[in-house]
BALOBA-1460 file (C-alpha; in Angstrom, 3 decimals):
// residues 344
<rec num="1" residu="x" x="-44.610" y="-156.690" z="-74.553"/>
<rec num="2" residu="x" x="-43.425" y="-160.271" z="-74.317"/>
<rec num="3" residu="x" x="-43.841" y="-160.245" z="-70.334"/>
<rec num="4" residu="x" x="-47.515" y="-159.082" z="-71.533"/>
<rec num="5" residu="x" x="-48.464" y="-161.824" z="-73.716"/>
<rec num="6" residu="x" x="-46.609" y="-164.518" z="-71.667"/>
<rec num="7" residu="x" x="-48.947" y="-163.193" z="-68.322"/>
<rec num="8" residu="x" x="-51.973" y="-163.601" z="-71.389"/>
<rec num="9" residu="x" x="-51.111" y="-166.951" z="-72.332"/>
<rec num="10" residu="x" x="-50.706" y="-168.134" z="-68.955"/>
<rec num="11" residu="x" x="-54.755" y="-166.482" z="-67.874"/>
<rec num="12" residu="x" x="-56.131" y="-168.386" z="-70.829"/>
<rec num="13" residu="x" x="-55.091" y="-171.411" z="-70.041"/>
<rec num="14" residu="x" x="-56.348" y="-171.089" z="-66.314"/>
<rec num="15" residu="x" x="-59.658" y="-170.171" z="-68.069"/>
<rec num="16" residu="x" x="-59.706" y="-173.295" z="-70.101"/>
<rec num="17" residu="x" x="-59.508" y="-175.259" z="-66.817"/>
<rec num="18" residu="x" x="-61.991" y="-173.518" z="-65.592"/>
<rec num="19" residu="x" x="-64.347" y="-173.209" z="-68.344"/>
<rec num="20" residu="x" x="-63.439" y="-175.665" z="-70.548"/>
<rec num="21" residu="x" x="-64.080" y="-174.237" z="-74.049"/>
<rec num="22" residu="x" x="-63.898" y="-170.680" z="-73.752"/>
<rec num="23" residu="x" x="-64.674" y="-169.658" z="-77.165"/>
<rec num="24" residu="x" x="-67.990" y="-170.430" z="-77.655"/>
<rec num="25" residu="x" x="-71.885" y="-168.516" z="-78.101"/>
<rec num="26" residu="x" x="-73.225" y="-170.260" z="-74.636"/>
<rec num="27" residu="x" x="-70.298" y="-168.679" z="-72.943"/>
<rec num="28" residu="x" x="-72.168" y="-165.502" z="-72.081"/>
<rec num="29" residu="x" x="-68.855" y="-163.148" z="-71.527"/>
<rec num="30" residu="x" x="-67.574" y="-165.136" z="-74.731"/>
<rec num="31" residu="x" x="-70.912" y="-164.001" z="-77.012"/>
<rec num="32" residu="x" x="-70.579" y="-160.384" z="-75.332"/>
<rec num="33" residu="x" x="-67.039" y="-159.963" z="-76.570"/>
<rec num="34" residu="x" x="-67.834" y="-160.927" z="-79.990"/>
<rec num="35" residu="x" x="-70.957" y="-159.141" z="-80.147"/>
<rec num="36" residu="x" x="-68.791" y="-156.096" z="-79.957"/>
<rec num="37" residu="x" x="-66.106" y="-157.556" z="-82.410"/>
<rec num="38" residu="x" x="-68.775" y="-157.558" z="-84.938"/>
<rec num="39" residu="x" x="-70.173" y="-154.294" z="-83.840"/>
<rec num="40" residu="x" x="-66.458" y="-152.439" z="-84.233"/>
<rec num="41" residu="x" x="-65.014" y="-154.175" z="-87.539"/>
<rec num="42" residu="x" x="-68.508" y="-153.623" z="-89.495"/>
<rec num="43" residu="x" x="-67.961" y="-150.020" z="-88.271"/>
<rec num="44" residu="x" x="-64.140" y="-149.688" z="-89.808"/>
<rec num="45" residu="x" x="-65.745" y="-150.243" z="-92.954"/>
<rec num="46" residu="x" x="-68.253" y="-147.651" z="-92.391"/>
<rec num="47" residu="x" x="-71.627" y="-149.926" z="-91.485"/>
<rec num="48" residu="x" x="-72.549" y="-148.551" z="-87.842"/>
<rec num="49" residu="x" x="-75.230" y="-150.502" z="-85.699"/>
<rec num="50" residu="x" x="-75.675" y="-150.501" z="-81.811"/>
<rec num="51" residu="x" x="-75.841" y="-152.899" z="-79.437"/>
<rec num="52" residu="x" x="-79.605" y="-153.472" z="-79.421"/>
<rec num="53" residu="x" x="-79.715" y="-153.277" z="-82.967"/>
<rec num="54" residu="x" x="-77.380" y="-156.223" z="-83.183"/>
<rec num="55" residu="x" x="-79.288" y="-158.306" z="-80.375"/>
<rec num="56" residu="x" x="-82.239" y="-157.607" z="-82.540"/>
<rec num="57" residu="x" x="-81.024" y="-159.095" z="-85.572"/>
<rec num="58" residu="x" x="-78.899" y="-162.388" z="-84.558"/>
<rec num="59" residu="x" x="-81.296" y="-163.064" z="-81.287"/>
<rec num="60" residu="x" x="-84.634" y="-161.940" z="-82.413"/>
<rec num="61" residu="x" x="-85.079" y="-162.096" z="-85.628"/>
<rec num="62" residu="x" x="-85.889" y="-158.523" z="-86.249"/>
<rec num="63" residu="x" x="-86.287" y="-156.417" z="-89.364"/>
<rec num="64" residu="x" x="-83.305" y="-153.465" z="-89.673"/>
<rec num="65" residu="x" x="-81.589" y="-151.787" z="-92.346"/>
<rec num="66" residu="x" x="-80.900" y="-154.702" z="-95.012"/>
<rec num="67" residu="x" x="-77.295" y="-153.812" z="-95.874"/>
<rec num="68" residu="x" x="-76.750" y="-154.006" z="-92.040"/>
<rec num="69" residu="x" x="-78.127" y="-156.709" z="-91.333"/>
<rec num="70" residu="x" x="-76.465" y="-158.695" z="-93.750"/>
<rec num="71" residu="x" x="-73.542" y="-157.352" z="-92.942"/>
<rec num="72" residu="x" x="-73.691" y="-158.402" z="-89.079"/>
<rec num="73" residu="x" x="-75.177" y="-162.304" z="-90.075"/>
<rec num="74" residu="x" x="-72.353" y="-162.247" z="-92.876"/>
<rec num="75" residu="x" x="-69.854" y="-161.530" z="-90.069"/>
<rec num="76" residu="x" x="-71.404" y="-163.983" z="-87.417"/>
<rec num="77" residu="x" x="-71.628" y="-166.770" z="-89.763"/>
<rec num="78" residu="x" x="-68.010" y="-166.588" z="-91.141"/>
<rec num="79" residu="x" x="-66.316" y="-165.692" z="-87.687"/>
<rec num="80" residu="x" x="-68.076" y="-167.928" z="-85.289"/>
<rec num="81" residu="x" x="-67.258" y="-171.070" z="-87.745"/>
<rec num="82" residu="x" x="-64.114" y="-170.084" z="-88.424"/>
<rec num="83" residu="x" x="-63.279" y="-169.357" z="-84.773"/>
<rec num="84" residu="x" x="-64.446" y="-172.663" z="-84.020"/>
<rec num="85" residu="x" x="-62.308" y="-174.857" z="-86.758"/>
<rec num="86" residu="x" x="-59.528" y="-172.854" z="-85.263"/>
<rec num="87" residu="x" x="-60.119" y="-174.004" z="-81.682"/>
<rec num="88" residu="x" x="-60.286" y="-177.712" z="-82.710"/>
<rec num="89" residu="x" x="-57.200" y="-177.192" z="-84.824"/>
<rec num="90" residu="x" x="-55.365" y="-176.272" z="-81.666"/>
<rec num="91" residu="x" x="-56.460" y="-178.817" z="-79.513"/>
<rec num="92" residu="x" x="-55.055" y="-181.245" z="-81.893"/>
<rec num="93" residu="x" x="-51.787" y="-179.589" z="-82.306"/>
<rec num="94" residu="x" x="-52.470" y="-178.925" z="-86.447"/>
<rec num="95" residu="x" x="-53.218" y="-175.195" z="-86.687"/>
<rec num="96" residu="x" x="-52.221" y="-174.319" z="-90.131"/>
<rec num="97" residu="x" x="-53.938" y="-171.703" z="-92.656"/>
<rec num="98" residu="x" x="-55.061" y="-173.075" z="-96.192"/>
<rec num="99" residu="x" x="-56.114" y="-170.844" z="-99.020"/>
<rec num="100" residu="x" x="-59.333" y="-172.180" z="-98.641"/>
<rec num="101" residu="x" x="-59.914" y="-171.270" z="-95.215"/>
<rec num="102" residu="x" x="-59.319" y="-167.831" z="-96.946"/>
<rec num="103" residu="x" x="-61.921" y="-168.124" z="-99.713"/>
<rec num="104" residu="x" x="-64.832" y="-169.848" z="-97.063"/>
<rec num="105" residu="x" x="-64.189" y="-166.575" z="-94.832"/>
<rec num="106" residu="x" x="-65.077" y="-164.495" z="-97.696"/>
<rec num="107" residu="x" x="-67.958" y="-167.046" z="-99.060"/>
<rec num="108" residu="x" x="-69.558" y="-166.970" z="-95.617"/>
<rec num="109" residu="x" x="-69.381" y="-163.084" z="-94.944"/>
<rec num="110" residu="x" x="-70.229" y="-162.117" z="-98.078"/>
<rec num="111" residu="x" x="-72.935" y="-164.117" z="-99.030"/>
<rec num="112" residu="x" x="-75.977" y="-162.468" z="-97.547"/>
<rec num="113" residu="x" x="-74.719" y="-159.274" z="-99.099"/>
<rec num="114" residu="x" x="-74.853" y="-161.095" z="-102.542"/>
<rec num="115" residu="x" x="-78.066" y="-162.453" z="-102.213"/>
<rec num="116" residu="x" x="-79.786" y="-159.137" z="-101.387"/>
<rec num="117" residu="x" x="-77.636" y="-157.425" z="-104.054"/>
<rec num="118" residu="x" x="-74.967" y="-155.579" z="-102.316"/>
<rec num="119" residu="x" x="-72.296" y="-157.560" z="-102.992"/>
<rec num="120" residu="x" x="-71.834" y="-158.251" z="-107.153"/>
<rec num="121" residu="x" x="-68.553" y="-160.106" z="-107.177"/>
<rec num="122" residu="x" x="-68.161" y="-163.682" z="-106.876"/>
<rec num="123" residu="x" x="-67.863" y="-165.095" z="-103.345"/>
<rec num="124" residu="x" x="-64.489" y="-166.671" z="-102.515"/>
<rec num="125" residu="x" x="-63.246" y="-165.772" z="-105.292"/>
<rec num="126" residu="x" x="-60.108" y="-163.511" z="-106.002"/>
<rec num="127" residu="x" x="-60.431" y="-160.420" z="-107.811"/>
<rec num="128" residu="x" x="-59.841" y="-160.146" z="-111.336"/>
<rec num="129" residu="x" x="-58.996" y="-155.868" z="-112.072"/>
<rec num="130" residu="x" x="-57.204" y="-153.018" z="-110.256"/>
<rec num="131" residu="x" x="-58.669" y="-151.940" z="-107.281"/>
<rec num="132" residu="x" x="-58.471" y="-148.563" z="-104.906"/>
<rec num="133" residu="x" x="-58.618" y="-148.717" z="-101.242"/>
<rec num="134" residu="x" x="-60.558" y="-146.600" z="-99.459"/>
<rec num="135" residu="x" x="-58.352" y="-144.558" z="-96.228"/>
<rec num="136" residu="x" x="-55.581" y="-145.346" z="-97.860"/>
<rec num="137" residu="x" x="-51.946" y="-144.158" z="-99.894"/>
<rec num="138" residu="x" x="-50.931" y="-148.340" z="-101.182"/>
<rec num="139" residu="x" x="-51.820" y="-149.010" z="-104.079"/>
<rec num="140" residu="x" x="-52.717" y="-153.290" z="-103.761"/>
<rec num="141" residu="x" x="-51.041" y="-155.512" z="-105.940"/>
<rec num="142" residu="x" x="-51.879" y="-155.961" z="-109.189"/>
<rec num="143" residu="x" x="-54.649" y="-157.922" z="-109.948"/>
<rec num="144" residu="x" x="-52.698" y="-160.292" z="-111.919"/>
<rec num="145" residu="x" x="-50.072" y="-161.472" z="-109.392"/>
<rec num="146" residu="x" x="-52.995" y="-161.585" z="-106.603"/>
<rec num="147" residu="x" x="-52.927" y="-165.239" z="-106.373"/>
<rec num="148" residu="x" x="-49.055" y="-165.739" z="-106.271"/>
<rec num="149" residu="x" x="-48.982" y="-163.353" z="-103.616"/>
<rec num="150" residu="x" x="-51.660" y="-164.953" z="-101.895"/>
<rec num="151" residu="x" x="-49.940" y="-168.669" z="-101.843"/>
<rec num="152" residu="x" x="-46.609" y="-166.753" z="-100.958"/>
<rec num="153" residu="x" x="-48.344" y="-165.504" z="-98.046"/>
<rec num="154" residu="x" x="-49.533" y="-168.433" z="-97.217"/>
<rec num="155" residu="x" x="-46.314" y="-170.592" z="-97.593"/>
<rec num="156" residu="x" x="-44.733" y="-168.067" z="-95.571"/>
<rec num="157" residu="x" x="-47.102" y="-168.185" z="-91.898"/>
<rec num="158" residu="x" x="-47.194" y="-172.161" z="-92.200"/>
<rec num="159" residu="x" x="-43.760" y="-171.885" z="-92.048"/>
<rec num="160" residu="x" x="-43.547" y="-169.593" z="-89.303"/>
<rec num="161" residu="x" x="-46.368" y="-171.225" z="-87.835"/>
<rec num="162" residu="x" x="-44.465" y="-174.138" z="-87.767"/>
<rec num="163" residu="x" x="-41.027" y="-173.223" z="-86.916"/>
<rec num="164" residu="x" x="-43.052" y="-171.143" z="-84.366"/>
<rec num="165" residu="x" x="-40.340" y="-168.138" z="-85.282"/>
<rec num="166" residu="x" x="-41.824" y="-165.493" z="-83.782"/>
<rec num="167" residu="x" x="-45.319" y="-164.917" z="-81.122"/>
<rec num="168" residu="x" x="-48.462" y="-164.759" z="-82.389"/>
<rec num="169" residu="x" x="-48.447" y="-161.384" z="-81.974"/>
<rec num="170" residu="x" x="-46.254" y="-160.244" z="-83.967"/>
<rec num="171" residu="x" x="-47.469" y="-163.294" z="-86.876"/>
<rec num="172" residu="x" x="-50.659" y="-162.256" z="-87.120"/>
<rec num="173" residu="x" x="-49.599" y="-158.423" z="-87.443"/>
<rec num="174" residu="x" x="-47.613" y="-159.395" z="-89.914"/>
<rec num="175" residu="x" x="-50.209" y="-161.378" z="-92.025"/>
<rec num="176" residu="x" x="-53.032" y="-159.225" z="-91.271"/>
<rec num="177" residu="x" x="-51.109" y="-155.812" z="-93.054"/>
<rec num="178" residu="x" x="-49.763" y="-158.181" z="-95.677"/>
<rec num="179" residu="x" x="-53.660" y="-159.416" z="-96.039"/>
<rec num="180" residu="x" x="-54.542" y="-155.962" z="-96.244"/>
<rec num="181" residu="x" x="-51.867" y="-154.336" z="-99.008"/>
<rec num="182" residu="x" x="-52.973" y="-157.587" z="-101.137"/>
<rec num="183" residu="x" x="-56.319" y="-156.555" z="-100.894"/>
<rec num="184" residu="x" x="-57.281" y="-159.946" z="-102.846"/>
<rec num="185" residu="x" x="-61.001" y="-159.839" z="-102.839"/>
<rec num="186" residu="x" x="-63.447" y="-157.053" z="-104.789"/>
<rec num="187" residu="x" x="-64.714" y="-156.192" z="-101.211"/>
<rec num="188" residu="x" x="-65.153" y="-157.636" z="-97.715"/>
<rec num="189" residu="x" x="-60.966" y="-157.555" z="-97.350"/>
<rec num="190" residu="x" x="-60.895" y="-155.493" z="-93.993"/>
<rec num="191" residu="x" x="-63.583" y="-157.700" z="-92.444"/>
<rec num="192" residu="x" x="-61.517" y="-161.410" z="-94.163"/>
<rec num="193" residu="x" x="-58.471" y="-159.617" z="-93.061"/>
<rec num="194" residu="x" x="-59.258" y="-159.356" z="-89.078"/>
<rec num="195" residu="x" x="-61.391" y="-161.937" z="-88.812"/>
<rec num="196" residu="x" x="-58.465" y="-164.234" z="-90.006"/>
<rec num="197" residu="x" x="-56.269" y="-162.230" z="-87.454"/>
<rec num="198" residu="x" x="-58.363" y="-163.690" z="-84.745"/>
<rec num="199" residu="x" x="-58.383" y="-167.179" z="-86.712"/>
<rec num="200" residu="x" x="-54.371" y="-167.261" z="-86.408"/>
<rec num="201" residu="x" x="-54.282" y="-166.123" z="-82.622"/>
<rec num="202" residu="x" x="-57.030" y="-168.556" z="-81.769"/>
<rec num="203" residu="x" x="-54.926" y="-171.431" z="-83.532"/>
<rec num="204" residu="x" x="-51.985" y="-170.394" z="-81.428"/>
<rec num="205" residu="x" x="-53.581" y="-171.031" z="-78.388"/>
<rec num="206" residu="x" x="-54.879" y="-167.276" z="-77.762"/>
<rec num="207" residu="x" x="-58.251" y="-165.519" z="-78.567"/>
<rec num="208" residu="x" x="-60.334" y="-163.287" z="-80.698"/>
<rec num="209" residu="x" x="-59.606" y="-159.960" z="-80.242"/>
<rec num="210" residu="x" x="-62.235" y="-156.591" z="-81.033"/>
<rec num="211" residu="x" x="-60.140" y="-154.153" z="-82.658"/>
<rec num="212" residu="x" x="-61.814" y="-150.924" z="-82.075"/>
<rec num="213" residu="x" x="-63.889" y="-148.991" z="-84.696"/>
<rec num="214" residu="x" x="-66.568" y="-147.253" z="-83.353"/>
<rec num="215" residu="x" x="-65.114" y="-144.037" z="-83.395"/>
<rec num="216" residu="x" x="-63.703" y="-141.589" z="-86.214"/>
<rec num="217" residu="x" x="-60.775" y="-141.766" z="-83.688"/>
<rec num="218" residu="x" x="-60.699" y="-145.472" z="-83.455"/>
<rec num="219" residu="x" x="-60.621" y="-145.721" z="-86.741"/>
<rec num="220" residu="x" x="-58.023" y="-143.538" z="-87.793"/>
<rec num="221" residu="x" x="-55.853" y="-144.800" z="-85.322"/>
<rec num="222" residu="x" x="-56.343" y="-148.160" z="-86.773"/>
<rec num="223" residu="x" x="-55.706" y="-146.830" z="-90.687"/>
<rec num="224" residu="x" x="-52.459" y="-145.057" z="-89.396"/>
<rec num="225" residu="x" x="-51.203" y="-148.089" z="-87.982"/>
<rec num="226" residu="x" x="-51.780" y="-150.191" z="-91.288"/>
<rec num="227" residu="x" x="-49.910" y="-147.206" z="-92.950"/>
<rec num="228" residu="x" x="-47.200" y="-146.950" z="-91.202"/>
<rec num="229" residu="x" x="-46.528" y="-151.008" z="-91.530"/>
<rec num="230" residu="x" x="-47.777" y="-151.260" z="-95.146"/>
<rec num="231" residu="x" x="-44.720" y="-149.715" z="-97.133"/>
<rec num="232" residu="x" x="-42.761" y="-152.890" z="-96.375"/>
<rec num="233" residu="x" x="-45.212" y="-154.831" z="-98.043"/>
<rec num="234" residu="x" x="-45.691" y="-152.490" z="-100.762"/>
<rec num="235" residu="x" x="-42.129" y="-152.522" z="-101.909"/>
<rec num="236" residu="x" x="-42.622" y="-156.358" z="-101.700"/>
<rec num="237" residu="x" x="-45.557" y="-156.227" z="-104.322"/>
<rec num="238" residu="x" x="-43.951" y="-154.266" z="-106.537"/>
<rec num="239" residu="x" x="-40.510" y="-155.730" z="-107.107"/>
<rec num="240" residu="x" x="-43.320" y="-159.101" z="-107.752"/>
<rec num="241" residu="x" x="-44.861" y="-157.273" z="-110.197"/>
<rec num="242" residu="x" x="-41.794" y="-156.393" z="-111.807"/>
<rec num="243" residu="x" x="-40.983" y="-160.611" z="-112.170"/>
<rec num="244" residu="x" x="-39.135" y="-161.313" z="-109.178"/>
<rec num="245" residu="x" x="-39.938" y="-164.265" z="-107.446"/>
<rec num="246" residu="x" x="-39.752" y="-164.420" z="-103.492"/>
<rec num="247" residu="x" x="-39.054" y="-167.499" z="-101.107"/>
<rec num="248" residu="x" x="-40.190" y="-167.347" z="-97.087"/>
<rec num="249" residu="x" x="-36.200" y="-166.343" z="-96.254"/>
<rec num="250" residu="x" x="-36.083" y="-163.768" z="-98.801"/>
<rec num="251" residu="x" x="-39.834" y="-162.543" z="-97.699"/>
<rec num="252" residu="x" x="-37.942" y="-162.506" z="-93.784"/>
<rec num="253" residu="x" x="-34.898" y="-160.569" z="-94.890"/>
<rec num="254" residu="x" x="-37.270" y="-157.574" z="-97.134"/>
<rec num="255" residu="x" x="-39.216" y="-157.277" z="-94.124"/>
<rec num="256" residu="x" x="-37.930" y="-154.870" z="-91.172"/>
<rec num="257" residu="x" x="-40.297" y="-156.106" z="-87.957"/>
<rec num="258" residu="x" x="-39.979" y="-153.068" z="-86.090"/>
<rec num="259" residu="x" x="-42.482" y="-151.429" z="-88.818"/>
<rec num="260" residu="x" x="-45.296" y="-153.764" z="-87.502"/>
<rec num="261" residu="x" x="-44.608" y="-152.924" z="-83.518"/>
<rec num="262" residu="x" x="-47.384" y="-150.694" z="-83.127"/>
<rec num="263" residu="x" x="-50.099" y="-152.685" z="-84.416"/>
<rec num="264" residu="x" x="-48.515" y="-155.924" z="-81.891"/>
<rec num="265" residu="x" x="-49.159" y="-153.432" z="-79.310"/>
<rec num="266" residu="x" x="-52.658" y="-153.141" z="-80.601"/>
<rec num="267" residu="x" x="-53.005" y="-156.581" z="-80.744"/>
<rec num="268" residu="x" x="-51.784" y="-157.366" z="-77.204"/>
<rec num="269" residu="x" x="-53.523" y="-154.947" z="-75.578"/>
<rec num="270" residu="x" x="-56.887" y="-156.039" z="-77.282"/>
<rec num="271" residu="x" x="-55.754" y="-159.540" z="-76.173"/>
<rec num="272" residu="x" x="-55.644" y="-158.050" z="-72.418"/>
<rec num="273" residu="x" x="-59.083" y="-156.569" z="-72.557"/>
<rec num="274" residu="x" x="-60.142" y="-159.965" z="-74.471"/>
<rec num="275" residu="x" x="-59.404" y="-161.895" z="-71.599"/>
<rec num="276" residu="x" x="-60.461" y="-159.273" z="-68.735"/>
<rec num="277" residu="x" x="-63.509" y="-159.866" z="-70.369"/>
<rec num="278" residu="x" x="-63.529" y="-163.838" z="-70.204"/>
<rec num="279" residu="x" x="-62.572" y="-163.267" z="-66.991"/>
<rec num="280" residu="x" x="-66.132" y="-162.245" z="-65.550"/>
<rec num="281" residu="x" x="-66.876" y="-165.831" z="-65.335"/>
<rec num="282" residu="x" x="-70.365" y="-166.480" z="-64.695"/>
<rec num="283" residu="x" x="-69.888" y="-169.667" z="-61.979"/>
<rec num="284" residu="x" x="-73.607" y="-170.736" z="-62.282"/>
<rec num="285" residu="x" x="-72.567" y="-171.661" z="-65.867"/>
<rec num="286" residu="x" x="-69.760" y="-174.492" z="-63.415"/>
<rec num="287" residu="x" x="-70.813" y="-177.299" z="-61.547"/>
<rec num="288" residu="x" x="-71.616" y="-175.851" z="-58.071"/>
<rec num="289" residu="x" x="-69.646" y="-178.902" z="-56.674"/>
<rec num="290" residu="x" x="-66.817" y="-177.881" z="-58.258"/>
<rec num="291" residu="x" x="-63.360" y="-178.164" z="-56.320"/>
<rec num="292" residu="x" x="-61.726" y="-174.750" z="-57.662"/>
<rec num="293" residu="x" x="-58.241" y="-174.283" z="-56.923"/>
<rec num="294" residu="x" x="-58.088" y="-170.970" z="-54.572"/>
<rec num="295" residu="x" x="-55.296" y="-169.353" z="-56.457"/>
<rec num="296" residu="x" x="-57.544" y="-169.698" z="-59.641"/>
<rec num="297" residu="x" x="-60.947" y="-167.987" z="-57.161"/>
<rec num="298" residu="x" x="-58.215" y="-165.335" z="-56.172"/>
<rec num="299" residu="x" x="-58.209" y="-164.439" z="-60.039"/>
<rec num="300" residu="x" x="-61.858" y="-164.388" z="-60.724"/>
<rec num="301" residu="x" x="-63.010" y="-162.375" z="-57.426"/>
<rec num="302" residu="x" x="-60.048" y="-160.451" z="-57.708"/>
<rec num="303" residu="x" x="-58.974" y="-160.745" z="-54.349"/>
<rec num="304" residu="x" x="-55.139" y="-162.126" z="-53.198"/>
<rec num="305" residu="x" x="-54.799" y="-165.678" z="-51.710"/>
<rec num="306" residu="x" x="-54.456" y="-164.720" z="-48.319"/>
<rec num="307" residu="x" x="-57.333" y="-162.871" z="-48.052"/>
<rec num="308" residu="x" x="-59.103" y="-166.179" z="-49.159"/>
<rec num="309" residu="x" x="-56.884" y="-168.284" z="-47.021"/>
<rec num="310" residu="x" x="-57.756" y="-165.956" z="-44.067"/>
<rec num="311" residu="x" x="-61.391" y="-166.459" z="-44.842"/>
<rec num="312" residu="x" x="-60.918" y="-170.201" z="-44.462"/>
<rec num="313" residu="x" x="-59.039" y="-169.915" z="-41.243"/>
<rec num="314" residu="x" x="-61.736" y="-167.744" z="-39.732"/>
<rec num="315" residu="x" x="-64.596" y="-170.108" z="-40.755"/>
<rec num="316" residu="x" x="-66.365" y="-167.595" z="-42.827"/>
<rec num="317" residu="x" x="-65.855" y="-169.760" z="-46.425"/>
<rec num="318" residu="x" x="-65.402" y="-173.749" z="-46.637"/>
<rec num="319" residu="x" x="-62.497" y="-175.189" z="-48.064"/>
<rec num="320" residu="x" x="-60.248" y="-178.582" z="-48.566"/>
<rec num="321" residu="x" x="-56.899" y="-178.909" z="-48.361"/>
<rec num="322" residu="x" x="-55.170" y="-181.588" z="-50.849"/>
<rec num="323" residu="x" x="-51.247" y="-181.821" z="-50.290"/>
<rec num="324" residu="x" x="-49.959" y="-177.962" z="-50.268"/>
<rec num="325" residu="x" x="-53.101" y="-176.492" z="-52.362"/>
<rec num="326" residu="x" x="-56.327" y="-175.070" z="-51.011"/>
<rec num="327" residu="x" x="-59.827" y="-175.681" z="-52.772"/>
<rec num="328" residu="x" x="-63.046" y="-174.281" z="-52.535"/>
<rec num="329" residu="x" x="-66.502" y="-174.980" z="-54.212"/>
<rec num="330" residu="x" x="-67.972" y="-173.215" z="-56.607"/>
<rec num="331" residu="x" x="-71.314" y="-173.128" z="-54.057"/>
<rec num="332" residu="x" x="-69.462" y="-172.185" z="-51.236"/>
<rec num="333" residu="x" x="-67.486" y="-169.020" z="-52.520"/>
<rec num="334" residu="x" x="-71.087" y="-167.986" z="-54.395"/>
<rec num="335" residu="x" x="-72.624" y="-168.306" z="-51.375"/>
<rec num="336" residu="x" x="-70.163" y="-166.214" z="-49.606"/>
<rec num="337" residu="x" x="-70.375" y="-163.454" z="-52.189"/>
<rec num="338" residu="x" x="-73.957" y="-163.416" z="-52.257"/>
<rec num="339" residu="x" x="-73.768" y="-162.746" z="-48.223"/>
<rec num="340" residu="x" x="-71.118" y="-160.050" z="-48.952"/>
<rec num="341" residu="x" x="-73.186" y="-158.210" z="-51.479"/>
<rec num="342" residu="x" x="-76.735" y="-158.171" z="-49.825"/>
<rec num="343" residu="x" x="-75.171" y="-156.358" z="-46.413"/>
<rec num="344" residu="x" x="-73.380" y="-153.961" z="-48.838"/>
């Protein structure tokens, strides 16, 4: 898995070459990935919409189902400017997670829900009596200790984050089932809980992911996964409960990684198909005078260097050669595609 993420963190950062800021609504293969983020984590909780539906409500303006629809902007709202912050934090080397990035999450999804009266708790705020999760065997932590669990929790990935202990894989699995068997909010913790999954792999230098939901078998999967990592946490909560206070070491030592290993496969892999996605670069979007390095071409066309380099020597596609590295323009290799595809 680490030979995974290592080939993934490498891909990114020949997209952000590329593209410049990948993670953005006028990147079109950006907007389509987190159209279908929204699409699948609104669905783990049970609120299905398709595709047009969704177009029809963030791009047109359109009239749908209220509790879906404010469910969907809710989601937009608090992911795209979270998603954002988190990009900005990276560039400038001071990712970190604050409680209040926690509580504007939840003010941000939540809020059209409250206004049209689906939503009767109060937003950001932390919840103040016993709760039952739905799909679930945990029992959350008492409603008392929610807020010393929360800063614990927090303490303890801005020290990681910091120290840079383990990959962001395997942080934000942690956090996210940690997140989860806190359960800190009256509702809207599945949604808070993976949208700040994305938050935390975005500040690390990675990308959203869509965890999928669509299916009964998507999301079982998904509720399995959280079960099988959750009893760690669980015996956490309850020894809190019981009085005992916890440091970040002590949090380290009660915690046996190899629970959460499934769910970092989850992660990676939806990493993977995150930036497969991204990949589909659409070059009109790039200066068509663009000098693109052909090893960079090789991964967007999906064809090997040589058979690039071969193209050049043949005279069938233009190209400039600065010391030991070929380059091609963005109008040149379109141009040559566009050929290719109309005699196909």
């Amino acid at each position: 898995m680490k030979n995974k993420l290592t080939k993934i963190e490498k891909e990114i950062k020949q997209l952000r070459k590329i593209k410049g800021n990948v993670i953005h609504v006028s990147n079109s293969e950006w907007y389509s990935l987190f159209k279908d983020e929204i699409r699948n984590s609104i669905a783990i909780e049970g609120i299905f919409v398709n595709r047009q539906e969704l177009i029809d409500v963030l791009e047109r303006n359109k009239r749908t189902d209220k509790h879906r629809a404010a469910s969907i902007l809710g989601y937009f709202d608090a992911a795209s400017t979270m998603y954002e912050y988190a990009v900005n934090q990276y560039k400038e080397n001071e990712f970190s997670v604050r409680m209040a990035d926690v509580k504007q999450i939840h003010t941000l999804l939540m809020r059209y829900e409250k206004d049209m009266g689906f939503y009767t708790g109060e937003l950001g705020e932390f919840r103040k009596t016993r709760i039952e999760v739905a799909h679930s065997t945990f029992y959350p932590i008492n409603e008392f200790y929610v807020r010393q669990s929360m800063e614990l929790l927090i303490e303890w990935i801005n020290y990681h984050l910091k120290e840079k202990t383990y990959d962001p894989s395997l942080l934000g699995a942690i956090f996210h089932v940690w997140f989860e068997s806190i359960h800190p909010f009256r509702d809207g913790n599945g949604r808070v809980g993976r949208i700040l999954l994305s938050y935390i792999l975005i500040g690390c230098g990675l990308i959203n992911i869509s965890i999928k939901g669509i299916t009964q078998k998507n999301r079982e999967q998904y509720y399995d996964i959280l079960e099988k990592a959750d009893d760690q946490l669980e015996q956490l909560h309850r020894k809190i409960e019981k009085g005992k206070r916890f440091n970040v070491n002590d949090v380290d030592h009660n915690i046996d990684k190899n629970y959460f290993l499934e769910f970092v496969s989850v992660i990676i892999d939806s990493l993977e198909d995150s930036v497969n996605r991204i990949k589909r670069i659409n070059l009109n979007d790039i200066d068509q005078e663009a000098l693109i390095p052909l090893r960079d071409l090789a991964k967007i066309y999906d064809y090997s260097q040589d058979y690039l380099r071969n193209l050049i020597n043949r005279g069938k596609l233009k190209g400039t050669k600065k010391g030991k590295i070929w380059y091609v323009k963005i109008k040149d290799i379109a141009s040559y595609v566009e050929k290719i595809n109309s005699k196909s």
